[in-house]
Predicted model as a PDB file, atoms N, CA, C, CB and O in Angstrom, pLDDT in the B-factor column:
MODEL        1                                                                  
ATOM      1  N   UNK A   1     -16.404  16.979  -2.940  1.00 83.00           N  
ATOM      2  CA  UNK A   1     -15.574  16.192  -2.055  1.00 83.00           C  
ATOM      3  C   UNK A   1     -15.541  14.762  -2.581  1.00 83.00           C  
ATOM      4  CB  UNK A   1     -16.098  16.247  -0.591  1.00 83.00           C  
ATOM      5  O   UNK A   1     -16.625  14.258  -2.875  1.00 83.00           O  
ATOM      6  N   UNK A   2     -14.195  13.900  -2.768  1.00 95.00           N  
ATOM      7  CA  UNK A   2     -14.083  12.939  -2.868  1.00 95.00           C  
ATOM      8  C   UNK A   2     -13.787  11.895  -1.666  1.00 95.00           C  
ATOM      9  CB  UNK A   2     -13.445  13.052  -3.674  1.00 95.00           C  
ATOM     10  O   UNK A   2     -12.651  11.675  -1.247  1.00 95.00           O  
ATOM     11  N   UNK A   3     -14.624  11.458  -1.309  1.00 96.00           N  
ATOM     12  CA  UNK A   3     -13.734  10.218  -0.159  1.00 96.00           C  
ATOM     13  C   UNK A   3     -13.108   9.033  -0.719  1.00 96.00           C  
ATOM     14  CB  UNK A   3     -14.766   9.446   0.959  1.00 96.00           C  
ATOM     15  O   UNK A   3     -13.634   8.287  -1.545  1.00 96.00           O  
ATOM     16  N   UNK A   4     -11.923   8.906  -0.202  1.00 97.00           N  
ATOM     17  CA  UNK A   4     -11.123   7.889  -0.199  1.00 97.00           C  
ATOM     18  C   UNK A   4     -10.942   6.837   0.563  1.00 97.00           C  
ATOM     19  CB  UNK A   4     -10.317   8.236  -0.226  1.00 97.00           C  
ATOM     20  O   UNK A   4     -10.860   7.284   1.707  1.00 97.00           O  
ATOM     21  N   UNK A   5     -10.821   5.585   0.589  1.00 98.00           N  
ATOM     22  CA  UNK A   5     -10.700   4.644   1.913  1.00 98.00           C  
ATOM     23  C   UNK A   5      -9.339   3.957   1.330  1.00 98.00           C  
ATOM     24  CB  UNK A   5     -12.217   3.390   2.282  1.00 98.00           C  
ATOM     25  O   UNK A   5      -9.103   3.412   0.252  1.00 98.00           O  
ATOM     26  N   UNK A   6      -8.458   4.233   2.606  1.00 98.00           N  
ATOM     27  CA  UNK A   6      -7.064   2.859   2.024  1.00 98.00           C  
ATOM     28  C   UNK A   6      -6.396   1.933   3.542  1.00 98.00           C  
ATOM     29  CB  UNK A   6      -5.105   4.038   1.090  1.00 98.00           C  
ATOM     30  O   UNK A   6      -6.041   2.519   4.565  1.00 98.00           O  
ATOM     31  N   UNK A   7      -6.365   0.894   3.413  1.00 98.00           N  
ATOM     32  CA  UNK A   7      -6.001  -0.156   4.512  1.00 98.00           C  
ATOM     33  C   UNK A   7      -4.677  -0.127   4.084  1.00 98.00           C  
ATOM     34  CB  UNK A   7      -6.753  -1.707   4.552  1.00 98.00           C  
ATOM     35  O   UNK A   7      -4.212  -0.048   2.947  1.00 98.00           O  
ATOM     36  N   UNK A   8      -3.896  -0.239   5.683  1.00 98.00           N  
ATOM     37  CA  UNK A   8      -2.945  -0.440   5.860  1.00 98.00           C  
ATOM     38  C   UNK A   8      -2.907  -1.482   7.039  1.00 98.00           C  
ATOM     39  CB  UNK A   8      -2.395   0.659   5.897  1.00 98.00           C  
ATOM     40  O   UNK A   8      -3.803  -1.349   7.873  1.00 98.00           O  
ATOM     41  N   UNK A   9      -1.855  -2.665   7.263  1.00 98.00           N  
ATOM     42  CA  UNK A   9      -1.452  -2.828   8.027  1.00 98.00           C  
ATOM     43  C   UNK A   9      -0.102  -2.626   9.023  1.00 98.00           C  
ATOM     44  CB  UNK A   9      -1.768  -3.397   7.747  1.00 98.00           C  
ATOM     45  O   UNK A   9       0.529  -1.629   8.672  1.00 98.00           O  
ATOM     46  N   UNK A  10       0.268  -3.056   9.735  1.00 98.00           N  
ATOM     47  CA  UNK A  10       1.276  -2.844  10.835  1.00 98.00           C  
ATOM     48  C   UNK A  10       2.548  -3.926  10.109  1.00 98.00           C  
ATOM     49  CB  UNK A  10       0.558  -3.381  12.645  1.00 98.00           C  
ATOM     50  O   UNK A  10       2.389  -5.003   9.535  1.00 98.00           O  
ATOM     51  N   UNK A  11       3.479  -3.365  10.319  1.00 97.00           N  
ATOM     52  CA  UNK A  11       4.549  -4.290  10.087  1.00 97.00           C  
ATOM     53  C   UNK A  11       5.767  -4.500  11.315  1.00 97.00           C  
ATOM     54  CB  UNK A  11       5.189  -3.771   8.767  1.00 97.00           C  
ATOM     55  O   UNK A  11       6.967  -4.768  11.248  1.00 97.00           O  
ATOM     56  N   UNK A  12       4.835  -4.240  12.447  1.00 97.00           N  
ATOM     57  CA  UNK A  12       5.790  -5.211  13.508  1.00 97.00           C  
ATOM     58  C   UNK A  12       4.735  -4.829  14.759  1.00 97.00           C  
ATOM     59  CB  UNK A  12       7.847  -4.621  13.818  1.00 97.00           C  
ATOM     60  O   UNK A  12       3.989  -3.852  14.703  1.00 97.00           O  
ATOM     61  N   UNK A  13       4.796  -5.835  15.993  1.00 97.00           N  
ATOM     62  CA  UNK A  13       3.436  -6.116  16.677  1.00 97.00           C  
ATOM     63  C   UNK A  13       3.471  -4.654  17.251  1.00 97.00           C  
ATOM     64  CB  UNK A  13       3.321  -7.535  17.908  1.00 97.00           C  
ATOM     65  O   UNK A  13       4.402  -3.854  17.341  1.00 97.00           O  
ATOM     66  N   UNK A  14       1.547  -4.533  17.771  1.00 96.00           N  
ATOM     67  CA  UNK A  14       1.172  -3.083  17.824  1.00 96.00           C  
ATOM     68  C   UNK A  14       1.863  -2.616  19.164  1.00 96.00           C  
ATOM     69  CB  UNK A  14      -0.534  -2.825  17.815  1.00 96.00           C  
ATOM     70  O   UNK A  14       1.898  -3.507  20.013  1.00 96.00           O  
ATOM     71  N   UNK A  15       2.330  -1.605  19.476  1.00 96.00           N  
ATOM     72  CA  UNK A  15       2.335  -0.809  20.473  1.00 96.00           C  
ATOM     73  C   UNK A  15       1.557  -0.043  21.378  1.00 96.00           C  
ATOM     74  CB  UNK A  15       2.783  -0.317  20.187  1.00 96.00           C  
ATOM     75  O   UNK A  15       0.861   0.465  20.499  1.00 96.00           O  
ATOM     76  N   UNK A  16       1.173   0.384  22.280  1.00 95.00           N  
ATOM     77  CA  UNK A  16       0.636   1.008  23.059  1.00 95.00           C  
ATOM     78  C   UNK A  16       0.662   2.576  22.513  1.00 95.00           C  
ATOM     79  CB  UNK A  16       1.225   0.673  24.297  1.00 95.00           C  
ATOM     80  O   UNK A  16      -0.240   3.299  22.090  1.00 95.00           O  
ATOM     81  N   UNK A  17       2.336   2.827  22.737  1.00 93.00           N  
ATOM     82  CA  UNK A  17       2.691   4.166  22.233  1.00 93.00           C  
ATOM     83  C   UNK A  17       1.932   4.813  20.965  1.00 93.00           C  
ATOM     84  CB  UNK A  17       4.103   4.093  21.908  1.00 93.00           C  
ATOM     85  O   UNK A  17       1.648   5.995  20.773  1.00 93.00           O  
ATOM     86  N   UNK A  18       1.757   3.997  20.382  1.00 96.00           N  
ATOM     87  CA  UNK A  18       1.483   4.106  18.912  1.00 96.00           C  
ATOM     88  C   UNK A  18      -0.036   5.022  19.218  1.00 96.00           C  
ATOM     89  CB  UNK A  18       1.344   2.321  17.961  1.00 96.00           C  
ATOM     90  O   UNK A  18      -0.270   5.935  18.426  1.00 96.00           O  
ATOM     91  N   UNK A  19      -0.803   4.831  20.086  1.00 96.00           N  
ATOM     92  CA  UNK A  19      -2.200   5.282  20.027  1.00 96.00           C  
ATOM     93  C   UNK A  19      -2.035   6.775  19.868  1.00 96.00           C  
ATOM     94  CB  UNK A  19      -3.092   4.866  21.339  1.00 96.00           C  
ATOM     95  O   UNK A  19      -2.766   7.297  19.026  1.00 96.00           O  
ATOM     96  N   UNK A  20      -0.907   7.821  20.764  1.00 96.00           N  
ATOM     97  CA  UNK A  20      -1.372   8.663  20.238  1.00 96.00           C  
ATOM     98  C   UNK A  20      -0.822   9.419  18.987  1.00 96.00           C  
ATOM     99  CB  UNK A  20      -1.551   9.239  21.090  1.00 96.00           C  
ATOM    100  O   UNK A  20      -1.064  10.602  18.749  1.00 96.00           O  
ATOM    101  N   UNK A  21      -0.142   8.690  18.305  1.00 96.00           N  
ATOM    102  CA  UNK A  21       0.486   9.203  17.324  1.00 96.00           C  
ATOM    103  C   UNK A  21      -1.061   8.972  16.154  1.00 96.00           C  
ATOM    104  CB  UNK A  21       2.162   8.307  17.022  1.00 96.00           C  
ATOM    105  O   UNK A  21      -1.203   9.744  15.206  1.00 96.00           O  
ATOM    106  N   UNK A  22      -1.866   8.077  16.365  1.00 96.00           N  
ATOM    107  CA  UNK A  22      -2.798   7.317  15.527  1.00 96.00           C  
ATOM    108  C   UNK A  22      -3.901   8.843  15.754  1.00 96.00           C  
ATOM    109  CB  UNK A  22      -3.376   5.397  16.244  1.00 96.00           C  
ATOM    110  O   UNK A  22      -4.214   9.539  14.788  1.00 96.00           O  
ATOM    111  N   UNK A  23      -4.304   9.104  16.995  1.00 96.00           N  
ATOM    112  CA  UNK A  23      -5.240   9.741  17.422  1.00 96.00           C  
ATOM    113  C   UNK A  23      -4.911  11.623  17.072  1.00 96.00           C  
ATOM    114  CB  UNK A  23      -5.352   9.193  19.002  1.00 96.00           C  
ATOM    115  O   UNK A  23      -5.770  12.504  17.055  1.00 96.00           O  
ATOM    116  N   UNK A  24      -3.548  11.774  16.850  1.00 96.00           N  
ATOM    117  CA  UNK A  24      -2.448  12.822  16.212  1.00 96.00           C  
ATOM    118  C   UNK A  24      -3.500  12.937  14.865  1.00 96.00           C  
ATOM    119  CB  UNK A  24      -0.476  12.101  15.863  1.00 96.00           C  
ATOM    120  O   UNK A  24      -4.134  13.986  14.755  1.00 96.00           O  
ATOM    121  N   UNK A  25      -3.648  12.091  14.057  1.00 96.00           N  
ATOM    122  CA  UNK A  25      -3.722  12.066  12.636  1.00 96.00           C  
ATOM    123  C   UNK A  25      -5.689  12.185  12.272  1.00 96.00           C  
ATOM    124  CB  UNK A  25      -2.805  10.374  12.059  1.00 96.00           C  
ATOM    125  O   UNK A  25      -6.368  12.052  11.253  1.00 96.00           O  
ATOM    126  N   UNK A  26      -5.962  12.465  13.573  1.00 94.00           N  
ATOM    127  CA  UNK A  26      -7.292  12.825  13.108  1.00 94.00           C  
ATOM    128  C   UNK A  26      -7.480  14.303  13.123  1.00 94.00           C  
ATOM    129  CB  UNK A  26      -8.348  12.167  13.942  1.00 94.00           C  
ATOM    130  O   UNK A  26      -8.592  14.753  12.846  1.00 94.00           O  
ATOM    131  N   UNK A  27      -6.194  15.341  13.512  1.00 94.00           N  
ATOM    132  CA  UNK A  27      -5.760  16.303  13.487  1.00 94.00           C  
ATOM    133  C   UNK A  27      -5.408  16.997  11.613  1.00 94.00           C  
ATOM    134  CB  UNK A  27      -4.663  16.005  14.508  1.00 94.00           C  
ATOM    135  O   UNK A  27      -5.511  18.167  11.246  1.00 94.00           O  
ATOM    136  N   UNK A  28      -5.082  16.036  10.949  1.00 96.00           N  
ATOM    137  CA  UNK A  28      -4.507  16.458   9.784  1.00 96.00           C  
ATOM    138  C   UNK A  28      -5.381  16.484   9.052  1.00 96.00           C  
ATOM    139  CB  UNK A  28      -3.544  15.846   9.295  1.00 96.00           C  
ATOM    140  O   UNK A  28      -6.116  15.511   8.886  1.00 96.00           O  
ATOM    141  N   UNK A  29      -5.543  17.823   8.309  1.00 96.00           N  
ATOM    142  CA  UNK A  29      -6.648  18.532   7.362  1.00 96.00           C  
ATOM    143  C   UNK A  29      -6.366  17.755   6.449  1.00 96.00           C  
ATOM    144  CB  UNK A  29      -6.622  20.097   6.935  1.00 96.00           C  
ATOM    145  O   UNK A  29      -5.247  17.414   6.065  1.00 96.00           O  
ATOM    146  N   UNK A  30      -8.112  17.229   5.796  1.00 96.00           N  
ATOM    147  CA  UNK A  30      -8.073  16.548   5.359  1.00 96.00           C  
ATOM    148  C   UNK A  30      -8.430  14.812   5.222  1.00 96.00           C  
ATOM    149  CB  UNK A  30      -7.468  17.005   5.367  1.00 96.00           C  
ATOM    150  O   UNK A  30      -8.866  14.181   4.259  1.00 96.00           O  
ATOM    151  N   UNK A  31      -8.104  14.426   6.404  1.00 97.00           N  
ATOM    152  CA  UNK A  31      -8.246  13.138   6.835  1.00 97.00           C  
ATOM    153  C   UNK A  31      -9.653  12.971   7.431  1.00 97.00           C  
ATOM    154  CB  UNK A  31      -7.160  12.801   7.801  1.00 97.00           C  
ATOM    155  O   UNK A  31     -10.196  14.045   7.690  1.00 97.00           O  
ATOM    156  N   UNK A  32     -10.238  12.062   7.657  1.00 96.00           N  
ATOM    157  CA  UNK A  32     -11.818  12.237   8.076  1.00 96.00           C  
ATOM    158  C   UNK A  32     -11.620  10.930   9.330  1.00 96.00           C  
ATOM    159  CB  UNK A  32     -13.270  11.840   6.452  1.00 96.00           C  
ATOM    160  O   UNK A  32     -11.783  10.949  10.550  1.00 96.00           O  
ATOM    161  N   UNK A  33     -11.203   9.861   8.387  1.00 97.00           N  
ATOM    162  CA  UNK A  33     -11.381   8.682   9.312  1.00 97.00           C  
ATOM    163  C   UNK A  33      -9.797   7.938   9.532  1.00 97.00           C  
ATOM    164  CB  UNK A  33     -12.589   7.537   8.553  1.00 97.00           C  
ATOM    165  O   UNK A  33      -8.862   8.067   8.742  1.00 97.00           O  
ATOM    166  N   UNK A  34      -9.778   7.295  10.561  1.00 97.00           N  
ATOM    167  CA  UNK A  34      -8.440   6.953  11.232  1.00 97.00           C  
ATOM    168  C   UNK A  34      -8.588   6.078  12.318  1.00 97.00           C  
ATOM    169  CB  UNK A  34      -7.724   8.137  11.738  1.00 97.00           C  
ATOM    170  O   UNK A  34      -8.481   6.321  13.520  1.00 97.00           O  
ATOM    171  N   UNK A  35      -8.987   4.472  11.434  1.00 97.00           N  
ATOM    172  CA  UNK A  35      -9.884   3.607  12.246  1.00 97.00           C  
ATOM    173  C   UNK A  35      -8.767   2.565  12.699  1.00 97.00           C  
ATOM    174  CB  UNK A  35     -11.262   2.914  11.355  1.00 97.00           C  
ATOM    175  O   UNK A  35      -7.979   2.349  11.778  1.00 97.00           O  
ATOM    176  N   UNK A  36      -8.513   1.929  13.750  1.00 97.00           N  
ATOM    177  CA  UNK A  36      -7.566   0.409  13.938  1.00 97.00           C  
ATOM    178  C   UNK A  36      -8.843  -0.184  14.397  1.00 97.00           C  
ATOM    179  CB  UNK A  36      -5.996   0.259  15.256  1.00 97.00           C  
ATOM    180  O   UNK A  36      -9.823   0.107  15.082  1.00 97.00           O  
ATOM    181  N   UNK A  37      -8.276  -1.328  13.566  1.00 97.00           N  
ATOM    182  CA  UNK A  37      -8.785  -2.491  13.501  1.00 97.00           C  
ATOM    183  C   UNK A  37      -8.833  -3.315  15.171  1.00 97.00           C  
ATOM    184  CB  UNK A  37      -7.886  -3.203  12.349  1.00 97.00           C  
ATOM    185  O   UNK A  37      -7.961  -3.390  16.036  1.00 97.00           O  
ATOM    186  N   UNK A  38     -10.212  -3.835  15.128  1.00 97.00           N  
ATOM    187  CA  UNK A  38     -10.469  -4.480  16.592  1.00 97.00           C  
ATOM    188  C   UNK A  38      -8.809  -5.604  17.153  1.00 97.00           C  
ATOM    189  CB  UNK A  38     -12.261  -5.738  16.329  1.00 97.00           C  
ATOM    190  O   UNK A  38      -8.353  -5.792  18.281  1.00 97.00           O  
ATOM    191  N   UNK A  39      -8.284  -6.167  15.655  1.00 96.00           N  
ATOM    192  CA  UNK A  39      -7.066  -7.302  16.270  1.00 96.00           C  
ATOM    193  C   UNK A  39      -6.328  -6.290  16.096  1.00 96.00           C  
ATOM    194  CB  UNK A  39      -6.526  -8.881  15.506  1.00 96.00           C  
ATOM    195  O   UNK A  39      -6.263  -6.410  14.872  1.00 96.00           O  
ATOM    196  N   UNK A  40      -5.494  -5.061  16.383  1.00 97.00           N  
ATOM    197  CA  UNK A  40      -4.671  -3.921  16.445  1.00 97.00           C  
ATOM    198  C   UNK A  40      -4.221  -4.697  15.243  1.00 97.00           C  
ATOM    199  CB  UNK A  40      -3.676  -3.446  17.802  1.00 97.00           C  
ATOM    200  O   UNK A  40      -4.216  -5.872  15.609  1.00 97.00           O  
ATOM    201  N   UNK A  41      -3.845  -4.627  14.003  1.00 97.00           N  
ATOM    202  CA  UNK A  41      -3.309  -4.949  12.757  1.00 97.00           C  
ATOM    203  C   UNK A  41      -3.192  -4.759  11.924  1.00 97.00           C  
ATOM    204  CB  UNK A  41      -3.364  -5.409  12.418  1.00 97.00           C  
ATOM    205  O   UNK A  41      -2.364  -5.160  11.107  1.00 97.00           O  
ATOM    206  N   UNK A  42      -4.455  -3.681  11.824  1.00 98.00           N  
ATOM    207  CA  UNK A  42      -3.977  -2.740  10.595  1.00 98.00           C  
ATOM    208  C   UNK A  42      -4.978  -1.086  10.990  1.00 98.00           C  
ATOM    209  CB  UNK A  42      -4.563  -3.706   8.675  1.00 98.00           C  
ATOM    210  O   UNK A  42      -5.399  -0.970  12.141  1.00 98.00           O  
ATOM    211  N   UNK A  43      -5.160  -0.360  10.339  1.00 98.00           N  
ATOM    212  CA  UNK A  43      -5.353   0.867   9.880  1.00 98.00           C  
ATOM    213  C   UNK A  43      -5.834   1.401   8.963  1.00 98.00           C  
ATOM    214  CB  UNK A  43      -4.689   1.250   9.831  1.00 98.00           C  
ATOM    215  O   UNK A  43      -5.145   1.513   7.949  1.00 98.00           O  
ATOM    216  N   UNK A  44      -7.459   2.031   8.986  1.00 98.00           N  
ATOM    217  CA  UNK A  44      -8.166   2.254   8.075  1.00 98.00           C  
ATOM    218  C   UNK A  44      -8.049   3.775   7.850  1.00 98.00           C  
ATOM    219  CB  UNK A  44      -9.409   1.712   8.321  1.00 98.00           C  
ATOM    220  O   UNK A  44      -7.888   4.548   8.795  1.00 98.00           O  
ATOM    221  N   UNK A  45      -8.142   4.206   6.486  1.00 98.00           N  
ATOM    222  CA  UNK A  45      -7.659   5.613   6.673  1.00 98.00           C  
ATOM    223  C   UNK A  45      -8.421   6.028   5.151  1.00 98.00           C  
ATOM    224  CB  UNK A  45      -5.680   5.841   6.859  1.00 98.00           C  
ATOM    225  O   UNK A  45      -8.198   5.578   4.027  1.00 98.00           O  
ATOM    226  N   UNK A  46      -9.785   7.475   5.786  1.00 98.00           N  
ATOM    227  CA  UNK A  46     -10.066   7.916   5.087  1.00 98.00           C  
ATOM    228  C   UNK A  46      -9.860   9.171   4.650  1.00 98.00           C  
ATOM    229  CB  UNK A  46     -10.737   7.644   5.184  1.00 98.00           C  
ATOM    230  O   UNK A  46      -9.849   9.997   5.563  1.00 98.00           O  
ATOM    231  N   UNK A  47      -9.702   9.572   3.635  1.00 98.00           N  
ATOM    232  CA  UNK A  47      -9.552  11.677   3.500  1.00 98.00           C  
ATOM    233  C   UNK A  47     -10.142  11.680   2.528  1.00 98.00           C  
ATOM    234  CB  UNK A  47      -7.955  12.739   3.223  1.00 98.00           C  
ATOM    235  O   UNK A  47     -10.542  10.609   2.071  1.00 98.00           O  
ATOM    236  N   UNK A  48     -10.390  12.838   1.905  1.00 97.00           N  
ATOM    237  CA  UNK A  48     -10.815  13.659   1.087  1.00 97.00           C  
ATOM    238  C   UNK A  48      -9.969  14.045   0.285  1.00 97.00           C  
ATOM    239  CB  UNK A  48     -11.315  14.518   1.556  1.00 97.00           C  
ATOM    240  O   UNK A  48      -8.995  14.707   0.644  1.00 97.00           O  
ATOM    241  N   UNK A  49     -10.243  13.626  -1.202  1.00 97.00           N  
ATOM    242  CA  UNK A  49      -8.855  13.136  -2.229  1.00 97.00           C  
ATOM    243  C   UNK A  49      -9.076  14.617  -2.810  1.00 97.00           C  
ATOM    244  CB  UNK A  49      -8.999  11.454  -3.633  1.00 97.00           C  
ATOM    245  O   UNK A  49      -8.291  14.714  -3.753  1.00 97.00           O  
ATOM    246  N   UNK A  50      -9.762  15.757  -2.673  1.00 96.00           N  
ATOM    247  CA  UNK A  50      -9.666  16.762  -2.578  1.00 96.00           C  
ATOM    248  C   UNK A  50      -8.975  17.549  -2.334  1.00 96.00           C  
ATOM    249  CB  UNK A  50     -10.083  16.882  -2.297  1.00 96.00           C  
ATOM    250  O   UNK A  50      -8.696  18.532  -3.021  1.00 96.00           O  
ATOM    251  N   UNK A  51      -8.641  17.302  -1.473  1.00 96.00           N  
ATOM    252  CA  UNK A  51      -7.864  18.085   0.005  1.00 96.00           C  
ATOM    253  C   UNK A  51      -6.648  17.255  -0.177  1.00 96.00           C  
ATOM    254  CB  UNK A  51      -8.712  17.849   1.872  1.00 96.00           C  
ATOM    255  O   UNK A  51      -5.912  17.997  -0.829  1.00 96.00           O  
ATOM    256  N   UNK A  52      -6.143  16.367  -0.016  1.00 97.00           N  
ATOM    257  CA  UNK A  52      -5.002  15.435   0.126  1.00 97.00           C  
ATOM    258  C   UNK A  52      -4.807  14.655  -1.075  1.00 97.00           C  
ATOM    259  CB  UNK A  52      -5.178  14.512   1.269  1.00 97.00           C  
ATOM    260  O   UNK A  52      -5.754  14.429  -1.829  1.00 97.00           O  
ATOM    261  N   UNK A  53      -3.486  14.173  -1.331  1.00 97.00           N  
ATOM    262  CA  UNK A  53      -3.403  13.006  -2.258  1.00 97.00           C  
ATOM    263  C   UNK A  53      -2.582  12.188  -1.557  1.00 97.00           C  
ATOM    264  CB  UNK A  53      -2.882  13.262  -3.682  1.00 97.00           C  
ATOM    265  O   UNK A  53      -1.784  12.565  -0.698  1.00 97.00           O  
ATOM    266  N   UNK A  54      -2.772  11.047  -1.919  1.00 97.00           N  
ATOM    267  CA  UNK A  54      -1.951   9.534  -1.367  1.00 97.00           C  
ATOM    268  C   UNK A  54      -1.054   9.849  -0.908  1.00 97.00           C  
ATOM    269  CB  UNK A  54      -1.463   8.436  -2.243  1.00 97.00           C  
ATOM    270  O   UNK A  54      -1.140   9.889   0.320  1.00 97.00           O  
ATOM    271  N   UNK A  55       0.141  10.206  -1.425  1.00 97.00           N  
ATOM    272  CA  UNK A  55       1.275  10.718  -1.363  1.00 97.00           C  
ATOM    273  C   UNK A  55       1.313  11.548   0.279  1.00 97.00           C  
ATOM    274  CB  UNK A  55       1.438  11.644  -2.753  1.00 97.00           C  
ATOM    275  O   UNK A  55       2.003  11.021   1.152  1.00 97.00           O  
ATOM    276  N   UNK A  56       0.482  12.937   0.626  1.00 97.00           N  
ATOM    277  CA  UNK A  56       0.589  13.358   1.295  1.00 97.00           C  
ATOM    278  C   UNK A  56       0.035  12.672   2.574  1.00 97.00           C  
ATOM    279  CB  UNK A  56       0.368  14.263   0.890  1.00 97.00           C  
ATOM    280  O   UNK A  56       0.515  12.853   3.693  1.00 97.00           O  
ATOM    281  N   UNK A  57      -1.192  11.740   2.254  1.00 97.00           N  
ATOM    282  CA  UNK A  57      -1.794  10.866   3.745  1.00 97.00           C  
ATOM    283  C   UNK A  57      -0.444   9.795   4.271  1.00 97.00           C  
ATOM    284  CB  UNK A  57      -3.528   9.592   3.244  1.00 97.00           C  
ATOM    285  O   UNK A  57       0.023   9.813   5.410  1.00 97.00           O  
ATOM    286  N   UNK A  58      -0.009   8.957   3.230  1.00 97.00           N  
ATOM    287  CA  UNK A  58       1.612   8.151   3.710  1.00 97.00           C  
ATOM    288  C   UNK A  58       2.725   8.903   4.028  1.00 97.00           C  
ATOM    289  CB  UNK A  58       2.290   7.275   2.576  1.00 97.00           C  
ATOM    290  O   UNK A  58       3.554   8.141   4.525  1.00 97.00           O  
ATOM    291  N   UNK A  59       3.134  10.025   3.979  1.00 97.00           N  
ATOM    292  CA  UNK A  59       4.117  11.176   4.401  1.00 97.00           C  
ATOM    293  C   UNK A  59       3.303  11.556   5.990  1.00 97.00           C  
ATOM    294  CB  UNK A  59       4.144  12.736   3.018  1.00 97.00           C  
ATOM    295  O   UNK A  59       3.955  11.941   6.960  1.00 97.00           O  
ATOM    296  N   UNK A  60       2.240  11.420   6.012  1.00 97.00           N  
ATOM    297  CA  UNK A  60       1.660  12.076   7.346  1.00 97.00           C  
ATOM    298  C   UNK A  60       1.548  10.526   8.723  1.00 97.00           C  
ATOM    299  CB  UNK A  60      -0.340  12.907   6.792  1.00 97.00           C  
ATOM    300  O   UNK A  60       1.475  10.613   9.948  1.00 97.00           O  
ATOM    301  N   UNK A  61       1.581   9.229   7.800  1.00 97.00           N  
ATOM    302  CA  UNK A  61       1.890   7.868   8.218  1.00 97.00           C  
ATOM    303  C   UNK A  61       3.269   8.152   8.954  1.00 97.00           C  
ATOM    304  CB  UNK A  61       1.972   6.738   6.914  1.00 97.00           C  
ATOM    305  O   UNK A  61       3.469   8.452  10.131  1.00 97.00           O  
ATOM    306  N   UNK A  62       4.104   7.977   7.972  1.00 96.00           N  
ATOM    307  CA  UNK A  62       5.205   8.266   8.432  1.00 96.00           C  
ATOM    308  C   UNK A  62       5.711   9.149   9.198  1.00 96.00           C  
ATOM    309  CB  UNK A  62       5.666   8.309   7.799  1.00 96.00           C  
ATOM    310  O   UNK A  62       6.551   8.760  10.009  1.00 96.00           O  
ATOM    311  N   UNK A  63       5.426  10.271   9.170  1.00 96.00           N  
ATOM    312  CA  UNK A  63       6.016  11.338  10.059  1.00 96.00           C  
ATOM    313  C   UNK A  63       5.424  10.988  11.582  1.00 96.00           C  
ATOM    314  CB  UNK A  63       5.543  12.963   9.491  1.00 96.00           C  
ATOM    315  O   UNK A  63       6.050  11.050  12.640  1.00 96.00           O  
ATOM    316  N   UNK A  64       4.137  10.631  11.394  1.00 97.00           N  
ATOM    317  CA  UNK A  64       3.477   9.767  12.707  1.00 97.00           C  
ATOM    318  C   UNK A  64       4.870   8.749  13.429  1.00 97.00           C  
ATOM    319  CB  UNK A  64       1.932   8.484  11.968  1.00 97.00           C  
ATOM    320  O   UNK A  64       5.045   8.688  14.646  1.00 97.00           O  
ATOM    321  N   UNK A  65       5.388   8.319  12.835  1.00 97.00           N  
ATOM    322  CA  UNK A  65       6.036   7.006  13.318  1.00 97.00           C  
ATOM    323  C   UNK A  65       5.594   5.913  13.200  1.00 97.00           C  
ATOM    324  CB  UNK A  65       6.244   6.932  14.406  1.00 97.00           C  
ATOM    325  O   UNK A  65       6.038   5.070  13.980  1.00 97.00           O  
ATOM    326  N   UNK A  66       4.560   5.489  12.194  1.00 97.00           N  
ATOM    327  CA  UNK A  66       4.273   4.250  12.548  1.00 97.00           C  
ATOM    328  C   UNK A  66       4.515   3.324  10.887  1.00 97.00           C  
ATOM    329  CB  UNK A  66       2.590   4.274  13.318  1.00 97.00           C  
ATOM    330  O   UNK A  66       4.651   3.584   9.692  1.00 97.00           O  
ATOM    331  N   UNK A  67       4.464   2.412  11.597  1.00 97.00           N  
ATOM    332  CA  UNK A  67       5.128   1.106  10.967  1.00 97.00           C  
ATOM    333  C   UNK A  67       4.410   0.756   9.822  1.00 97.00           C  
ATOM    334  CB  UNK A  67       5.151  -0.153  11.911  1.00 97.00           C  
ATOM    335  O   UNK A  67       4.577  -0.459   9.933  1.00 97.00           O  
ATOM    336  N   UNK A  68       3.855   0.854   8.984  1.00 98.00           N  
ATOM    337  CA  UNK A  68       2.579   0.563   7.760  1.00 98.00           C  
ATOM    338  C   UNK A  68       3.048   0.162   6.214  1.00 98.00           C  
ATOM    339  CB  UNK A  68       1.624   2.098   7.524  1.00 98.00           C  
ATOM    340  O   UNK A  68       4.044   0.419   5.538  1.00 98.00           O  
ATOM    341  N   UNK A  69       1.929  -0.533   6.015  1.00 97.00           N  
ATOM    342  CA  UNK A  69       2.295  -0.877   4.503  1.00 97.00           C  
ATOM    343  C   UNK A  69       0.949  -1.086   4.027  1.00 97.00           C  
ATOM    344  CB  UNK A  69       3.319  -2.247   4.217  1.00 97.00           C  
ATOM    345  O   UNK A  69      -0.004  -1.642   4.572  1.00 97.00           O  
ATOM    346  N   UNK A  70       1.046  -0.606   3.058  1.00 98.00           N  
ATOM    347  CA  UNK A  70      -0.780  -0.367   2.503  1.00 98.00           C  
ATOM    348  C   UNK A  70      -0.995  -1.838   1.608  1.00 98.00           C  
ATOM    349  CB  UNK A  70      -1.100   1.448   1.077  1.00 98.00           C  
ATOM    350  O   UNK A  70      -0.176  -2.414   0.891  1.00 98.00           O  
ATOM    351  N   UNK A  71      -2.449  -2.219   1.942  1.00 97.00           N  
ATOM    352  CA  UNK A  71      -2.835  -3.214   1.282  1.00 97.00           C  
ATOM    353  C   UNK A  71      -4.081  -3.191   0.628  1.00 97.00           C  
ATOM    354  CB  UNK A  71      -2.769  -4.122   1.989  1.00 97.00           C  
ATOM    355  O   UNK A  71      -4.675  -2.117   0.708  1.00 97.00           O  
ATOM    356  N   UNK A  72      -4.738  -4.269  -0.120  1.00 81.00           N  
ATOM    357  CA  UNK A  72      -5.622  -3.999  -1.406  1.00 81.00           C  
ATOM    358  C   UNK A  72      -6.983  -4.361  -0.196  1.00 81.00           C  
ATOM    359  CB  UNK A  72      -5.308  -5.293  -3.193  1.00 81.00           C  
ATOM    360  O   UNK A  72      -8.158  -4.330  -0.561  1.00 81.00           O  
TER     361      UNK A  72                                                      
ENDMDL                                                                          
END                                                                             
């Protein structure tokens, strides 16, 4: 197993709605961790680069609905 960690933040102010689309994604095989940040602002997101590649964790962002842009 490889773990992965990648930050994202929000690109327009957080929503309420948004929680369970966030809480959705601890559902997707693969993913381990699916942390927001205490100032709602961004989005910590771990999987198992095993199981998933980048590609498929930001396709699973998106299909979520939410607003993100990954940062270093």
């Amino acid at each position: 197993m490889t773990k992965v960690e990648v930050n994202y933040e929000f690109t327009a102010p957080f929503q309420d709605a948004w929680m369970g689309a966030i809480e959705g994604l601890h559902g997707v095989y693969g993913m381990q961790l699916v942390q927001l940040s205490s100032g709602l602002d961004r989005l910590k997101v771990g999987y198992d680069a095993s199981r998933l590649k980048l590609t498929d964790v930001e396709s699973a962002l998106r299909q979520a609905g939410l607003p993100l842009r990954r940062v270093d």
